[in-house]
LUMDRENTOR-350885 format. One record per residue (C-alpha): residue in one letter; residue number from 1; x, y, z. Coordinates in steps of 0.05 Angstrom, whole numbers, plus 5000, padded with zeros to 4 digits. Layout:
// residues N
<rec><aa>A</aa><i>NUM</i><px>X</px><py>Y</py><pz>Z</pz></rec>
...
//
This chain:
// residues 253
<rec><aa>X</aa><i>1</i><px>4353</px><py>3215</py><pz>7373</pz></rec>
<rec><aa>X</aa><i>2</i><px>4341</px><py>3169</py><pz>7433</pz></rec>
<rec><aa>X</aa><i>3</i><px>4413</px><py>3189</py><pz>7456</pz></rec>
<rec><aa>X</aa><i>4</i><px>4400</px><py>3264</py><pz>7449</pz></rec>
<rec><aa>X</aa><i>5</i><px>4347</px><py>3262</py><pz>7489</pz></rec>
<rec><aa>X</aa><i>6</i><px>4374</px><py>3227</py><pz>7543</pz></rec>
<rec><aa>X</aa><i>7</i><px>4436</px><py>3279</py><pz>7535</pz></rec>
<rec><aa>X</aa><i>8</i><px>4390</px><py>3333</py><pz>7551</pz></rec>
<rec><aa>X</aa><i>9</i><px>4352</px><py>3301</py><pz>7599</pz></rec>
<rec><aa>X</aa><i>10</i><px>4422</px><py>3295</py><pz>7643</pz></rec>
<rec><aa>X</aa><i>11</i><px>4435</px><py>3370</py><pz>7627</pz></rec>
<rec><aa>X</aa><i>12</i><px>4370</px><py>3392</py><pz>7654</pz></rec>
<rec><aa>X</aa><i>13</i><px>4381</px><py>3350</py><pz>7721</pz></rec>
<rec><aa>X</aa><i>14</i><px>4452</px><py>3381</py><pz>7728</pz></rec>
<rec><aa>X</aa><i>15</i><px>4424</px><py>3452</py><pz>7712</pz></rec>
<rec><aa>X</aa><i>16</i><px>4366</px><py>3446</py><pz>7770</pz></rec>
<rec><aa>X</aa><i>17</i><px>4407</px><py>3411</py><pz>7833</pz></rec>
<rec><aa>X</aa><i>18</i><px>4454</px><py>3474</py><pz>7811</pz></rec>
<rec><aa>X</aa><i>19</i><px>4399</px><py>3531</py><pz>7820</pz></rec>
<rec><aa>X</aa><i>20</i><px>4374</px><py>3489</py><pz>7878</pz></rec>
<rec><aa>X</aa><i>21</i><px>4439</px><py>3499</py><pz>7922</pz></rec>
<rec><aa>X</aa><i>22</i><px>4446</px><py>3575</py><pz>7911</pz></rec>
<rec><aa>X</aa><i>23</i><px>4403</px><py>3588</py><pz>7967</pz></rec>
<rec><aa>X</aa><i>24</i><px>4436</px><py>3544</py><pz>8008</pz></rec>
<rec><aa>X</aa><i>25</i><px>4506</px><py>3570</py><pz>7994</pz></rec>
<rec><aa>X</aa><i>26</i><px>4484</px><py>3641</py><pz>7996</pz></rec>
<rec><aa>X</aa><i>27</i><px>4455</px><py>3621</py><pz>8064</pz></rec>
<rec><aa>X</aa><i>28</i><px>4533</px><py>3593</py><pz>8086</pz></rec>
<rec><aa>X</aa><i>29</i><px>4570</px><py>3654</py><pz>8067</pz></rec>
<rec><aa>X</aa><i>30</i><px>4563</px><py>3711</py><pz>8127</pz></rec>
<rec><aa>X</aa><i>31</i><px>4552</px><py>3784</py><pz>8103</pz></rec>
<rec><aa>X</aa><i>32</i><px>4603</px><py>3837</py><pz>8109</pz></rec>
<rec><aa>X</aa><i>33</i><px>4573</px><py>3886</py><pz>8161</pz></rec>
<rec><aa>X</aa><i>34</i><px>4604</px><py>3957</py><pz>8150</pz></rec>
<rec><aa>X</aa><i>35</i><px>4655</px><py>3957</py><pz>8211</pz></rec>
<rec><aa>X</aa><i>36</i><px>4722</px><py>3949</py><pz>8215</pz></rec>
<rec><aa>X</aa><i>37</i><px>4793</px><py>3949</py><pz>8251</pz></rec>
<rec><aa>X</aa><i>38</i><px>4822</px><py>4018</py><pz>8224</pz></rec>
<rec><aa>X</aa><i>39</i><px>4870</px><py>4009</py><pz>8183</pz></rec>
<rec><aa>X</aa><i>40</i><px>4920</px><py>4068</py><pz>8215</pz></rec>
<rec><aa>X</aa><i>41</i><px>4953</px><py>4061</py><pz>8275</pz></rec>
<rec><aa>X</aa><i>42</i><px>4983</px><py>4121</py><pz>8309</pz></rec>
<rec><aa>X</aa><i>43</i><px>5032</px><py>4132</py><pz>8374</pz></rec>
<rec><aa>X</aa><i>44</i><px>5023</px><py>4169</py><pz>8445</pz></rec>
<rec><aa>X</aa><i>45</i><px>5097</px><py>4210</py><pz>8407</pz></rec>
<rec><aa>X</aa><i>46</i><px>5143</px><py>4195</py><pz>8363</pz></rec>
<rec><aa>X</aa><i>47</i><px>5201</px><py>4229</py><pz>8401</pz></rec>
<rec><aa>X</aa><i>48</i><px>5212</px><py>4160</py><pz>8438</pz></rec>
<rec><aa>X</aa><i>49</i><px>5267</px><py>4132</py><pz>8457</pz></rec>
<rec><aa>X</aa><i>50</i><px>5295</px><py>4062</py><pz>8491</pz></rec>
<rec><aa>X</aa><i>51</i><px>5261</px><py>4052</py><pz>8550</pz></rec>
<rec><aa>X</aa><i>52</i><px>5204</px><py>4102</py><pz>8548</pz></rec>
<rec><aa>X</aa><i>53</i><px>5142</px><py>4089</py><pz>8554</pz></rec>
<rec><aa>X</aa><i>54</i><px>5097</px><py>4092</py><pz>8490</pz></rec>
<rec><aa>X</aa><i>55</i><px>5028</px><py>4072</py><pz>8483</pz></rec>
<rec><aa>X</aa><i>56</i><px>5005</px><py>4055</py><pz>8419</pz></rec>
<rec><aa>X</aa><i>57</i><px>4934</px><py>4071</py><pz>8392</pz></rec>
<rec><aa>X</aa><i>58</i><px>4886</px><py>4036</py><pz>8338</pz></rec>
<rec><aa>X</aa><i>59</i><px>4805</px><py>4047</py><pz>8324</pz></rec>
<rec><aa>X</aa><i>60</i><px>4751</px><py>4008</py><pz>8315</pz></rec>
<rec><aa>X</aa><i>61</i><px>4698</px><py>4031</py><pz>8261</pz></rec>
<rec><aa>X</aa><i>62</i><px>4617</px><py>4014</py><pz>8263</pz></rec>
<rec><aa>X</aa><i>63</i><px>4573</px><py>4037</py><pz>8210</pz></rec>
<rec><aa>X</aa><i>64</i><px>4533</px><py>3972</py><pz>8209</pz></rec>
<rec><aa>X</aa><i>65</i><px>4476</px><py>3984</py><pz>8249</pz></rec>
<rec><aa>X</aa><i>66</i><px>4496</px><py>3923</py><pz>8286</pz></rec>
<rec><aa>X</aa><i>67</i><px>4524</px><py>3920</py><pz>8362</pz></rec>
<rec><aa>X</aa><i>68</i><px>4589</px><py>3880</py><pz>8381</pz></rec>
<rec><aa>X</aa><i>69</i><px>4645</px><py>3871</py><pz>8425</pz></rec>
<rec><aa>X</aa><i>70</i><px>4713</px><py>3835</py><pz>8420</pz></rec>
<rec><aa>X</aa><i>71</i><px>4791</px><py>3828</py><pz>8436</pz></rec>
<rec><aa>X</aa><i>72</i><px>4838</px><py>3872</py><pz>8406</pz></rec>
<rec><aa>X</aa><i>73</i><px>4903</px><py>3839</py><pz>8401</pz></rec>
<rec><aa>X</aa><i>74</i><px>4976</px><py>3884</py><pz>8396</pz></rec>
<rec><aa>X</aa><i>75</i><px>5032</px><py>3854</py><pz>8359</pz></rec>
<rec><aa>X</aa><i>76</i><px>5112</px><py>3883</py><pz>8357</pz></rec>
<rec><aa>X</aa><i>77</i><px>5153</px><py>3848</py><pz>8305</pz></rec>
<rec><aa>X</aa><i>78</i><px>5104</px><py>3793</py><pz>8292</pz></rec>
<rec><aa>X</aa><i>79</i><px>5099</px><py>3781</py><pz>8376</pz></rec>
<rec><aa>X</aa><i>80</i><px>5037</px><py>3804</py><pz>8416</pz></rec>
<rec><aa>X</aa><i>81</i><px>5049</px><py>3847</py><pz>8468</pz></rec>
<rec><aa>X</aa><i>82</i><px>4989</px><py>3866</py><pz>8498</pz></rec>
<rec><aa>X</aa><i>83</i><px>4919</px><py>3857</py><pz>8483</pz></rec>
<rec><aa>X</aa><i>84</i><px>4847</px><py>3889</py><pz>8511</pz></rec>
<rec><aa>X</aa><i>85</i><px>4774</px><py>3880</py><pz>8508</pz></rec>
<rec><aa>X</aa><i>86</i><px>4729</px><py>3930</py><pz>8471</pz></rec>
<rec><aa>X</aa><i>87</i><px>4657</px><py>3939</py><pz>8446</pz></rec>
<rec><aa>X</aa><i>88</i><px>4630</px><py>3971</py><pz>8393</pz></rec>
<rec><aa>X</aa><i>89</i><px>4567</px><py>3997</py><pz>8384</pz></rec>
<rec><aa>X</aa><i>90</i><px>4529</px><py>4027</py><pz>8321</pz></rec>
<rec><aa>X</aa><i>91</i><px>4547</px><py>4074</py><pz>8294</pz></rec>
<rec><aa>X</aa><i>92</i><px>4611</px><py>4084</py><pz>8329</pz></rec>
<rec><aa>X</aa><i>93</i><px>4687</px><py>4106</py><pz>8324</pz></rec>
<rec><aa>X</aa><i>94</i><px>4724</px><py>4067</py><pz>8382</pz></rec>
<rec><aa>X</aa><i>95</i><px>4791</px><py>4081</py><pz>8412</pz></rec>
<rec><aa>X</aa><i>96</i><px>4835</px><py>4021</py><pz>8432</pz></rec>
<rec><aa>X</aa><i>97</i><px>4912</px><py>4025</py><pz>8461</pz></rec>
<rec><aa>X</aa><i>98</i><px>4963</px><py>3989</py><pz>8499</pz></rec>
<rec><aa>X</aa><i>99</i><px>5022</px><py>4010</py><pz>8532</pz></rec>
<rec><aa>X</aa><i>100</i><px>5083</px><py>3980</py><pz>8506</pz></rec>
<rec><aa>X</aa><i>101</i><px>5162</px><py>3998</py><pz>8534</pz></rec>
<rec><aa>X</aa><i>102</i><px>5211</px><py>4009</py><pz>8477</pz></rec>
<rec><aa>X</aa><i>103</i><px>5270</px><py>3987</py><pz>8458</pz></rec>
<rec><aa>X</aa><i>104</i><px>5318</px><py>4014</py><pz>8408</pz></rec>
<rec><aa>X</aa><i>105</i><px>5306</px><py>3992</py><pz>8329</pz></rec>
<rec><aa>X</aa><i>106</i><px>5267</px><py>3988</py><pz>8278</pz></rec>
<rec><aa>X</aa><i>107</i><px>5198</px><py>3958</py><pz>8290</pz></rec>
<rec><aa>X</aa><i>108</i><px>5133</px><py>3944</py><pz>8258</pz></rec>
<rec><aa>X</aa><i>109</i><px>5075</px><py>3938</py><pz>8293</pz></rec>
<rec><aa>X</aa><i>110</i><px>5006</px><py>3915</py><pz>8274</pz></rec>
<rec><aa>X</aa><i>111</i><px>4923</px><py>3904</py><pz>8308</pz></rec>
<rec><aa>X</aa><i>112</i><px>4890</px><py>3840</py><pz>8291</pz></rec>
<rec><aa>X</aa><i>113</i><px>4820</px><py>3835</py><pz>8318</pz></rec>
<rec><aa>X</aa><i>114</i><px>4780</px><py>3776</py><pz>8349</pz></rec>
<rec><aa>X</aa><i>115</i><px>4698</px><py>3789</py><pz>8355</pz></rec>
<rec><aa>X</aa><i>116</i><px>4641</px><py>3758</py><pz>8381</pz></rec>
<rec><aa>X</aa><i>117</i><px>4597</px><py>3767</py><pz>8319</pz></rec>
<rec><aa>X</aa><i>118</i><px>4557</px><py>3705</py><pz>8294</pz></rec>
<rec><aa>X</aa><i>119</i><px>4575</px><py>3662</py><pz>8243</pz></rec>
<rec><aa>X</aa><i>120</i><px>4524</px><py>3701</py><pz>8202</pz></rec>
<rec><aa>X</aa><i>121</i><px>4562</px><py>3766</py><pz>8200</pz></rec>
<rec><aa>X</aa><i>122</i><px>4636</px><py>3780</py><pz>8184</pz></rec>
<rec><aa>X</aa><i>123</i><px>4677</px><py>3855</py><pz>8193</pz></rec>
<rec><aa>X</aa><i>124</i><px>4712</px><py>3891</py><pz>8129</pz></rec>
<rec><aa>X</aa><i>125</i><px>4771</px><py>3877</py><pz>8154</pz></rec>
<rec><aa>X</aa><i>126</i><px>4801</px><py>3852</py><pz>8220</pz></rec>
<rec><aa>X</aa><i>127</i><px>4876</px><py>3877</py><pz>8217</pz></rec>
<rec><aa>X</aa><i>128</i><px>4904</px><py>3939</py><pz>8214</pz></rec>
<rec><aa>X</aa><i>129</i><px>4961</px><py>3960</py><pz>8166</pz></rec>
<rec><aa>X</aa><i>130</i><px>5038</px><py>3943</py><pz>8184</pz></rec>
<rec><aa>X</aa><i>131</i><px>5066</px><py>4008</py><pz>8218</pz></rec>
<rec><aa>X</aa><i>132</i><px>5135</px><py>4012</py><pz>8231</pz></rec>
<rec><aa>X</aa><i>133</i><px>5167</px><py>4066</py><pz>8280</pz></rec>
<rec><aa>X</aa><i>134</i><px>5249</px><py>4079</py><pz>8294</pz></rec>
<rec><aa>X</aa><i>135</i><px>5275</px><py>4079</py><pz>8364</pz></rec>
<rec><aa>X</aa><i>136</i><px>5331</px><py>4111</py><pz>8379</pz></rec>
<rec><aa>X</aa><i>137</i><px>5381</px><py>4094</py><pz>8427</pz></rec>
<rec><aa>X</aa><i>138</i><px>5393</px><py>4136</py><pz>8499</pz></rec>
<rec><aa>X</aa><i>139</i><px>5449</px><py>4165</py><pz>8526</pz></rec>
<rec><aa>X</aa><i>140</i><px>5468</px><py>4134</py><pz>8596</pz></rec>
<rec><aa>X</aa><i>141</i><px>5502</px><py>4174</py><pz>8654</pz></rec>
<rec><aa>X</aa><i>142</i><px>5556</px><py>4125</py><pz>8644</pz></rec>
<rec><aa>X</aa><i>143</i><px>5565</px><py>4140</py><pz>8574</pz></rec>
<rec><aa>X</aa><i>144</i><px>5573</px><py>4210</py><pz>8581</pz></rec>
<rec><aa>X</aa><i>145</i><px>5619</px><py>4206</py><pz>8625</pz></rec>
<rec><aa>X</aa><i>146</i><px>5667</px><py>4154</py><pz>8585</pz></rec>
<rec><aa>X</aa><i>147</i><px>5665</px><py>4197</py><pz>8536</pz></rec>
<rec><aa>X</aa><i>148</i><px>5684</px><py>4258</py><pz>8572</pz></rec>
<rec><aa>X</aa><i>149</i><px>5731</px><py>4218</py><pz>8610</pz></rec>
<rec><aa>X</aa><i>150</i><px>5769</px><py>4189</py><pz>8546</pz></rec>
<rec><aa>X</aa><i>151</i><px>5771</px><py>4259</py><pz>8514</pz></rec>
<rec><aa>X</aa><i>152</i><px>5806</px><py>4300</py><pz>8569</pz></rec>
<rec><aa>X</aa><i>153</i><px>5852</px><py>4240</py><pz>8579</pz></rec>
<rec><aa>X</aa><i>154</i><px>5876</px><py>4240</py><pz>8511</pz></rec>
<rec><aa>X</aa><i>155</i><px>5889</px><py>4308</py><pz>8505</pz></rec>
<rec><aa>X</aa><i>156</i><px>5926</px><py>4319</py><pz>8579</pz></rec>
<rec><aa>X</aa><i>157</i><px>5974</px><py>4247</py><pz>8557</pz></rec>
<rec><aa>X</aa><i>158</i><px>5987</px><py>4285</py><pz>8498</pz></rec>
<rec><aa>X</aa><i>159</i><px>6011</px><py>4346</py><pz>8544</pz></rec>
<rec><aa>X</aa><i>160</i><px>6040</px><py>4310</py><pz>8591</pz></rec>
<rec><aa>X</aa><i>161</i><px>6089</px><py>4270</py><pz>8537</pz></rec>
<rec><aa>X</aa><i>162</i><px>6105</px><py>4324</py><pz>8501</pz></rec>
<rec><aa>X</aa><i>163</i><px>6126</px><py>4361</py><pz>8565</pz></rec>
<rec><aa>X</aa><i>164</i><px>6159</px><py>4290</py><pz>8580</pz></rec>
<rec><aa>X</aa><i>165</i><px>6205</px><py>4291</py><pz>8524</pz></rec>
<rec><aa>X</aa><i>166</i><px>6243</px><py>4362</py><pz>8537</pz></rec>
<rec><aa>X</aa><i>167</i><px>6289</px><py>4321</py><pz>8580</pz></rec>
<rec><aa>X</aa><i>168</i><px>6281</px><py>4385</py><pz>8627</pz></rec>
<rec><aa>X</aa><i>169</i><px>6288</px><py>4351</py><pz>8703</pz></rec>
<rec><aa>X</aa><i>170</i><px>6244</px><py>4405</py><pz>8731</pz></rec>
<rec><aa>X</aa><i>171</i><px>6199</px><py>4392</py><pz>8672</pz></rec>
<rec><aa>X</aa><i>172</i><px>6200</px><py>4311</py><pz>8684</pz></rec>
<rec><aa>X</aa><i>173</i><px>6189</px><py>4319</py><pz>8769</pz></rec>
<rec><aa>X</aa><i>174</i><px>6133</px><py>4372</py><pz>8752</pz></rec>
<rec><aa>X</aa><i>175</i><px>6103</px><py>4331</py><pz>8707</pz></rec>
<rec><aa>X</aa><i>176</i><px>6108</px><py>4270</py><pz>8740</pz></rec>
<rec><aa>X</aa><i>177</i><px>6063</px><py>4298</py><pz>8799</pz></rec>
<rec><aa>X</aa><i>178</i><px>6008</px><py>4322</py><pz>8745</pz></rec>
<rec><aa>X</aa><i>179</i><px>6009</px><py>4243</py><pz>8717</pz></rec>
<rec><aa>X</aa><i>180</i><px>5994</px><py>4231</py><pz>8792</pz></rec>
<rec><aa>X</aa><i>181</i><px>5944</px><py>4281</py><pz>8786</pz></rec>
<rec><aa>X</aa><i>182</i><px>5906</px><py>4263</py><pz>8734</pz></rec>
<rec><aa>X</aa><i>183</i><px>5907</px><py>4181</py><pz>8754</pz></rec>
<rec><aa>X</aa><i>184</i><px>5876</px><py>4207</py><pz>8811</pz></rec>
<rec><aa>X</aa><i>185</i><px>5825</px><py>4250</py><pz>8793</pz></rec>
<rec><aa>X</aa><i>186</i><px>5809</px><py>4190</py><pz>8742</pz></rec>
<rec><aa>X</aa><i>187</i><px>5804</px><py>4142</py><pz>8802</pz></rec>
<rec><aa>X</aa><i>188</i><px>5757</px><py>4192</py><pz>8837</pz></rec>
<rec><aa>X</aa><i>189</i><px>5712</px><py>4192</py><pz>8771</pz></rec>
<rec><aa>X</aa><i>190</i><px>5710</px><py>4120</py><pz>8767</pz></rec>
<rec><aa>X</aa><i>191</i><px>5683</px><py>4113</py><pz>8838</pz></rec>
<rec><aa>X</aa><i>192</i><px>5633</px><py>4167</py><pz>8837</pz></rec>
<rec><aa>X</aa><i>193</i><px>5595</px><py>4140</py><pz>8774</pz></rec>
<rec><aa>X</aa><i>194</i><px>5528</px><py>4154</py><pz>8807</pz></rec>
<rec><aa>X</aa><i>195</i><px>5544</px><py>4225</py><pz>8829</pz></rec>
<rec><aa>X</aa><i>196</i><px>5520</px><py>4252</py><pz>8769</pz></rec>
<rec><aa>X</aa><i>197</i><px>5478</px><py>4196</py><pz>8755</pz></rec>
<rec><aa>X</aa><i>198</i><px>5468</px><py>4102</py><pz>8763</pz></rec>
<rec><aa>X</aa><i>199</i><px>5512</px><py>4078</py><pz>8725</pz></rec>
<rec><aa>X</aa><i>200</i><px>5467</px><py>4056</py><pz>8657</pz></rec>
<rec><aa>X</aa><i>201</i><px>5410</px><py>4096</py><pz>8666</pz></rec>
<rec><aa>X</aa><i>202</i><px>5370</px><py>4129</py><pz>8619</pz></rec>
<rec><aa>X</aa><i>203</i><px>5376</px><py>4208</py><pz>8621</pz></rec>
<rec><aa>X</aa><i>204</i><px>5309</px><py>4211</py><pz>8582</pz></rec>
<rec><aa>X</aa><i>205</i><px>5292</px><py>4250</py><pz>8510</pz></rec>
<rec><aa>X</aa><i>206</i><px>5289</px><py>4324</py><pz>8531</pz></rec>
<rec><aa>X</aa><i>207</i><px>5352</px><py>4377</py><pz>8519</pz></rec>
<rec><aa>X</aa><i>208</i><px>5339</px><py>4401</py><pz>8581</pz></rec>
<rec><aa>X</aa><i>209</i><px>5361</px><py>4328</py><pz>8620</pz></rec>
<rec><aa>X</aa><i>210</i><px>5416</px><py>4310</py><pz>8572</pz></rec>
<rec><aa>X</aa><i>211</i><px>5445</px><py>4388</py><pz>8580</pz></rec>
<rec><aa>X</aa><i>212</i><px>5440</px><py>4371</py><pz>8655</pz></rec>
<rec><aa>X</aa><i>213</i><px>5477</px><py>4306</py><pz>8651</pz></rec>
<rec><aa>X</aa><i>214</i><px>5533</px><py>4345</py><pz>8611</pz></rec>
<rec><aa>X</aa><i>215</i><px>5536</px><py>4402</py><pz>8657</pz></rec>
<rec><aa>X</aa><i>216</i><px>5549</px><py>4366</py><pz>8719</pz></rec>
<rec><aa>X</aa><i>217</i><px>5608</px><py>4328</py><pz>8681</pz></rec>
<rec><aa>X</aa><i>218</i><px>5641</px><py>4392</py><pz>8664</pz></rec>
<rec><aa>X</aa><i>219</i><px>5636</px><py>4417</py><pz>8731</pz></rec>
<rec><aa>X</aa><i>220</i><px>5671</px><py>4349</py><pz>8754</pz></rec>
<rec><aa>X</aa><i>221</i><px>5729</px><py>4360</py><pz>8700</pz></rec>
<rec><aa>X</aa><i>222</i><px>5733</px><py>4429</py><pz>8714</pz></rec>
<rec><aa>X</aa><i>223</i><px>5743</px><py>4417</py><pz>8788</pz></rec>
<rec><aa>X</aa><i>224</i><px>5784</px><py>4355</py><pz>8798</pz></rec>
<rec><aa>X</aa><i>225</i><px>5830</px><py>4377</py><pz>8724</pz></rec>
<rec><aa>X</aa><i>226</i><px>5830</px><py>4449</py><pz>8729</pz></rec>
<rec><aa>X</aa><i>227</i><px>5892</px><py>4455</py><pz>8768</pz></rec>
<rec><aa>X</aa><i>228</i><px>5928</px><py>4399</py><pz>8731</pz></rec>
<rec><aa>X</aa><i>229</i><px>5917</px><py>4437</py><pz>8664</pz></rec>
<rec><aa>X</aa><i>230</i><px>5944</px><py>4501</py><pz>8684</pz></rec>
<rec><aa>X</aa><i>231</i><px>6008</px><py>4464</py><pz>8724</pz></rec>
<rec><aa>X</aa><i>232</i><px>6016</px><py>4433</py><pz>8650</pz></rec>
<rec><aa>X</aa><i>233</i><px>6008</px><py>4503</py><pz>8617</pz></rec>
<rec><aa>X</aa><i>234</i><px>6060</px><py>4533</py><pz>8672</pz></rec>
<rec><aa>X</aa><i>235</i><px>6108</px><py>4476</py><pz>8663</pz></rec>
<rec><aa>X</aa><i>236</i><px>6113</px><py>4486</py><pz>8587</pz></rec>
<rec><aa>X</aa><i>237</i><px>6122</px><py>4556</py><pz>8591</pz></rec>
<rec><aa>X</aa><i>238</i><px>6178</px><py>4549</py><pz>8636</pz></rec>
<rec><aa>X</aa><i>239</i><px>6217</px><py>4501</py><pz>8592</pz></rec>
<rec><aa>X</aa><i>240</i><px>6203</px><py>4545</py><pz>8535</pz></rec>
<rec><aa>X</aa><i>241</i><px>6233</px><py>4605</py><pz>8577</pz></rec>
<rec><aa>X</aa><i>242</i><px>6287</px><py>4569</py><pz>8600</pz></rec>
<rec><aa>X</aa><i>243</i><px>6306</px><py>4542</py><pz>8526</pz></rec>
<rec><aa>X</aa><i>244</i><px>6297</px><py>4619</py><pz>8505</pz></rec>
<rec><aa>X</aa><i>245</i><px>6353</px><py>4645</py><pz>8566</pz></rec>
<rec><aa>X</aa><i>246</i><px>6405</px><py>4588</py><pz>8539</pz></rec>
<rec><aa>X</aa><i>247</i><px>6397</px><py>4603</py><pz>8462</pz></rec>
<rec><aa>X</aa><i>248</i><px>6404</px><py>4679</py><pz>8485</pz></rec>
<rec><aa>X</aa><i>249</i><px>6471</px><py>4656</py><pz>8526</pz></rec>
<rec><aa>X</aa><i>250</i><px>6492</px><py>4622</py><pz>8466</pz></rec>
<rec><aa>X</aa><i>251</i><px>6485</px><py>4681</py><pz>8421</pz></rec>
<rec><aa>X</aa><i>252</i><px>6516</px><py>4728</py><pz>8472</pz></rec>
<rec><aa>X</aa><i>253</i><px>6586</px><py>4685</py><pz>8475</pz></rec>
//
């Protein structure tokens, strides 16, 4: 008996220090004001390309009936990039971007927020979601015009060797000069890299730049390997006419 009542007497002593620090837990957690770091992200466009300029956008939200300011802090793969003040009264929807300069890949970016609220009170949430956005790469000046260069090259070689192996001499001198030719109007390309364009630089994302770009290499070709094609052109047709005369001959005898 005596040891059942000293059992309880314990129990009761545990039970009351328990109800007595409710109050002053209660009083150590903040409370969750309704306001928020938006969970959405969105972009200035998503037509962007490396070394644009985008600026990406987040929101603060303030339903709480209480006032408050902070730092909003932009991250790109886990790195900040930028960050900027903000403040955000009741009852408010608040805007927040930085600018950021992209680069071509695959990247996630994400808002974490820092506030000046008290100890007492505490935000929904103070990140936004991961959002990840694709940049694509840009064509250079100096890449369009390897690639014209390497395509008209190939196909005038080809010309030029089959033309080559007739054996005709008039064929060989004739095409020897339009080899000369076509070195040189290679060399001239070479050295005028930033006619059209500096050498590495970004043409931009419209049509209407890229189609530009093109434009003024075909105009190049066309000038500086017009008259080289059509020598090619005349050459073959004059082997072909003179290989037609001696199978006639032939015949004939």
């Amino acid at each position: 008996m005596r040891r059942y009542l000293v059992f309880s007497v314990l129990a009761a002593v545990v039970f009351l220090q328990g109800v007595l620090a409710l109050p002053a837990l209660a009083a150590d957690s903040p409370q969750e004001i309704n306001a928020r770091i938006l969970p959405t992200m969105w972009y200035s466009t998503l037509s962007v390309r490396d070394g644009d300029s985008l600026v990406v956008y987040g929101g603060v939200q303030n339903n709480s009936g209480t006032s408050f300011s902070g730092t909003a802090v932009f991250y790109v793969d886990g790195a900040e990039f930028g960050r900027v003040s903000y403040s955000s009264p009741s009852e408010s929807l608040r805007e927040i971007s930085v600018r950021w300069k992209a680069s071509a890949g695959i990247h996630s970016f994400q808002i974490k927020a820092v506030t000046g609220l008290s100890k007492d009170f505490r935000l929904i949430s103070y990140e936004s979601d991961v959002s990840r956005l694709t940049i694509d790469s840009s064509l250079t000046a100096a890449q369009i015009k390897d690639a014209a260069v390497g395509a008209v090259s190939s196909a005038v070689s080809k010309v030029v060797s089959s033309v080559l192996s007739s054996g005709s001499d008039i064929a060989s001198g004739a095409s020897a000069a339009a080899v000369d030719k076509l070195q040189s109007a290679k060399d001239s390309l070479v050295t005028r890299k930033g006619s059209v364009g500096p050498s590495g630089s970004v043409l931009g994302t419209t049509t209407s730049k890229v189609a530009a770009e093109g434009l003024g290499v075909l105009q190049f070709l066309l000038v500086h390997w017009g008259w080289t094609l059509i020598a090619l052109v005349a050459i073959v047709a004059l082997v072909w006419l003179r290989r037609r005369r001696s199978g006639s001959v032939g015949d004939f005898e």
